[in-house]
C-alpha positions as a printed Julia matrix, in Angstrom:
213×3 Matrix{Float64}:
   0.0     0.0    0.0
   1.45    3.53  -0.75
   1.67    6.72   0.92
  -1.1     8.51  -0.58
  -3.37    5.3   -0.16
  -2.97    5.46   3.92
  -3.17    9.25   4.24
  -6.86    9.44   2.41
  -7.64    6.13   4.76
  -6.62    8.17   7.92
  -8.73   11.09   6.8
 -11.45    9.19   6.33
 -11.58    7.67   9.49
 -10.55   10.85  11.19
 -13.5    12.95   9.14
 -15.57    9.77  10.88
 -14.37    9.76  14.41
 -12.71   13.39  14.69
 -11.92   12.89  18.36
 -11.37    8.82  19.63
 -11.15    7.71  22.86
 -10.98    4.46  24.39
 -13.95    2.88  25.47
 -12.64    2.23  28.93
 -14.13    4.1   31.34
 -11.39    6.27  33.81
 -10.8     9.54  34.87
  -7.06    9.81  36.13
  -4.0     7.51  34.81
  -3.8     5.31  38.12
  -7.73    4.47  37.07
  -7.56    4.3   33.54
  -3.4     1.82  34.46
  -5.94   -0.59  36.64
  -8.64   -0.69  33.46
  -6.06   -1.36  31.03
  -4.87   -4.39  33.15
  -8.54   -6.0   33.61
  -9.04   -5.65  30.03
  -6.37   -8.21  29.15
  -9.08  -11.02  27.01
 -11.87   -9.05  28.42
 -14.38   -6.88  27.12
 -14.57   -2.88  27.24
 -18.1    -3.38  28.73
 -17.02   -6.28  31.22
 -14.73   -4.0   32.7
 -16.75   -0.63  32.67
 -19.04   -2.84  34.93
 -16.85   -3.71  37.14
 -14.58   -0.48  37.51
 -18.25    1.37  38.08
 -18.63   -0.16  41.47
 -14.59   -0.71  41.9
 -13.39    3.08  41.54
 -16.24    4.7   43.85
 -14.64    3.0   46.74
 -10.77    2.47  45.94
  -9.34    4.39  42.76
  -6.08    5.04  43.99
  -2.67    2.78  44.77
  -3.65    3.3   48.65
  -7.26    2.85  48.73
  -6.93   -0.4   46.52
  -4.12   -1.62  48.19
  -5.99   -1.41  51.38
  -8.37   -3.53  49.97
  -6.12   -6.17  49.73
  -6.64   -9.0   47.24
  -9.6   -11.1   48.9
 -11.78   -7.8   48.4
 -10.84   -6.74  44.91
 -11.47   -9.9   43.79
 -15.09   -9.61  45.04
 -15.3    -5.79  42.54
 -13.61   -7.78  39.84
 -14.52  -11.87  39.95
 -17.13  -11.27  36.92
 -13.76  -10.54  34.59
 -11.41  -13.18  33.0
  -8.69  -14.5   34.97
  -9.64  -12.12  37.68
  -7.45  -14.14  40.46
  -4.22  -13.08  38.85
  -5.28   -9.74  37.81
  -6.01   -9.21  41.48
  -2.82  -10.46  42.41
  -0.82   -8.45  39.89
  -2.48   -5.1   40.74
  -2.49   -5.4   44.33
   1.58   -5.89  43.83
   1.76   -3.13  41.21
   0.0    -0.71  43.74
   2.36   -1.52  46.39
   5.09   -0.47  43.69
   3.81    2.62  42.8
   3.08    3.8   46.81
   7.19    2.62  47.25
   9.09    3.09  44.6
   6.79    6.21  42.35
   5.11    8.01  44.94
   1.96    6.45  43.97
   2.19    7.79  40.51
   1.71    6.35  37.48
   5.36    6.34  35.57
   5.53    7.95  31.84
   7.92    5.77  30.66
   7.9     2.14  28.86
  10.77    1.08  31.24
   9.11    1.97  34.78
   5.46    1.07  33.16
   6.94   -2.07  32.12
   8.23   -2.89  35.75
   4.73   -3.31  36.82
   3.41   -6.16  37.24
   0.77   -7.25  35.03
   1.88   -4.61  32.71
   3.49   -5.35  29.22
   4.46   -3.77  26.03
   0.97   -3.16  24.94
  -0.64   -2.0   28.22
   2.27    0.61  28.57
   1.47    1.64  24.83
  -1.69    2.98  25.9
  -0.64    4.42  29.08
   1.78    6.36  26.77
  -0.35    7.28  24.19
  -3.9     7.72  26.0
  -2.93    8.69  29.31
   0.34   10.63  28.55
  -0.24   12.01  25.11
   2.62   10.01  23.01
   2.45    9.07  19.89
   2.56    5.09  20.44
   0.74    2.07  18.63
  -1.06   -0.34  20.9
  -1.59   -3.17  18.86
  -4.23   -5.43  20.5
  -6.19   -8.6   18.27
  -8.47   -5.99  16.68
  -5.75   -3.49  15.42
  -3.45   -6.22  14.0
  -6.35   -7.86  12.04
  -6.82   -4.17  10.74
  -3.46   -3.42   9.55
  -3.01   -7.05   8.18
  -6.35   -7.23   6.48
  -6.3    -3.83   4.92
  -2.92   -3.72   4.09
  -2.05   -0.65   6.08
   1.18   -2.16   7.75
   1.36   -5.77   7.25
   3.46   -7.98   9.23
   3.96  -11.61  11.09
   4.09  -10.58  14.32
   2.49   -7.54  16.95
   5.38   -5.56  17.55
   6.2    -6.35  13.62
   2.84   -4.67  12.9
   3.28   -1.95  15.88
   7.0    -1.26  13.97
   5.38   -0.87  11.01
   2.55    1.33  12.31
   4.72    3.81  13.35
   6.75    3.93  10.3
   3.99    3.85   7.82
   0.88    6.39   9.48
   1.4     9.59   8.29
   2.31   11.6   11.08
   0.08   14.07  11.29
  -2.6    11.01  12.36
  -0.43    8.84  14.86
  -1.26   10.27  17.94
  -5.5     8.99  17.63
  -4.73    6.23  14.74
  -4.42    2.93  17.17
  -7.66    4.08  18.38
  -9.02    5.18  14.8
  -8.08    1.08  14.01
  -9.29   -0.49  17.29
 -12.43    1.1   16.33
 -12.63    0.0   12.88
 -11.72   -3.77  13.74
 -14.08   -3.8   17.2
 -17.22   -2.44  15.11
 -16.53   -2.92  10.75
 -13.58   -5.16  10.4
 -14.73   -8.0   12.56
 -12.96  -10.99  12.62
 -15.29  -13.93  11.46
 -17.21  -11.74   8.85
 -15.9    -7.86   8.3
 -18.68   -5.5    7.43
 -16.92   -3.92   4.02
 -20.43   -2.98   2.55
 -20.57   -0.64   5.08
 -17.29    0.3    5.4
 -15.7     3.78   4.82
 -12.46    2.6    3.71
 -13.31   -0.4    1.49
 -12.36    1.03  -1.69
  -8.95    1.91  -0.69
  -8.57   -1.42   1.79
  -6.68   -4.21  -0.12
  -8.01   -6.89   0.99
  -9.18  -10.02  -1.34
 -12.15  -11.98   0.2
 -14.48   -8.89   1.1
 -17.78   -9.44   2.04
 -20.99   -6.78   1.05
 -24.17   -8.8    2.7
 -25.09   -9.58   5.56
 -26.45  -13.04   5.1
């Protein structure tokens, strides 16, 4: 796929979806760090459910840590592997009260250190919580750039690499969530919706599908 190709697919989507956000549901970084980390083969929703009855009562490293693990596991049991998640973010709270002053780290290096925490999750810590230019590439944004062409590759960080070379600049900072979007709600994975797609005529993919049959 060329240049010109990917900068009138960006503009599209951008001309859709002028100003994306994630669909998590936060209002600091600490909250929005502890969202990121349920969400791990969970859904958006799943989470938001949990987090709405989670982050009235604890939404910092203190209040959750106080909780201790027993009782965050009752706020978060109705989530995938919620035992280790509970175990991992009680652990990563007692880092950040120690070692960060209970602050959430902008860096991949110190986000990395957390537990629970890995090259993706501190992707969109850096990009949605501290305003980098990063590529999160979850299931949804690798089918995207595979499918369509954008940035083909094998592997994520292969397709994150490629991401970052390839988007026209002026659209990296929104453009993971621009494609998490476009994979969560038109380019599904069992049957992508290209009839109704904004992009199809520029998307190079070879088995598209117009009905919904």
């Amino acid at each position: 796929m060329n240049k010109e190709k990917r900068t009138i697919i960006f503009q599209r989507l951008q001309s859709g979806n002028p100003a994306p956000r994630s669909e998590l549901n936060y209002s600091t970084p600490f909250e929005l760090l502890i969202a990121v980390i349920l969400s791990a083969q969970a859904t958006d929703k799943g989470v938001n459910k949990a987090t709405t009855h989670l982050f009235p009562v604890a939404n910092t490293p203190e209040a959750i840590y106080a909780l201790g693990e027993k009782r965050l596991k009752d706020y978060i049991k109705t989530i995938g592997l919620f035992n280790s998640k509970a175990t991992n973010i009680i652990k990563t709270c007692q880092i950040l009260k120690t070692q960060f002053n209970s602050k959430v780290p902008e860096n991949r290096d110190d986000l990395e250190s957390l537990p629970g925490v890995g090259r993706k999750t501190a992707n969109v810590m850096l990009n949605t919580a501290f305003g980098q230019p990063t590529m999160a590439v979850d299931t949804h944004v690798f089918r995207v750039a595979n499918r369509t062409r954008i940035a083909p590759g094998k592997t994520v960080l292969e397709v994150e690499k490629r991401l970052l070379r390839l988007v026209p600049a002026e659209f990296l900072m929104d453009a993971h969530h621009w494609l998490i979007l476009h994979g969560r709600y038109t380019c599904i994975a069992r049957k992508p919706r290209c009839g109704s797609c904004i992009i199809e005529d520029l998307c190079e993919y070879n088995k598209k599908i117009y009905a919904d049959t």
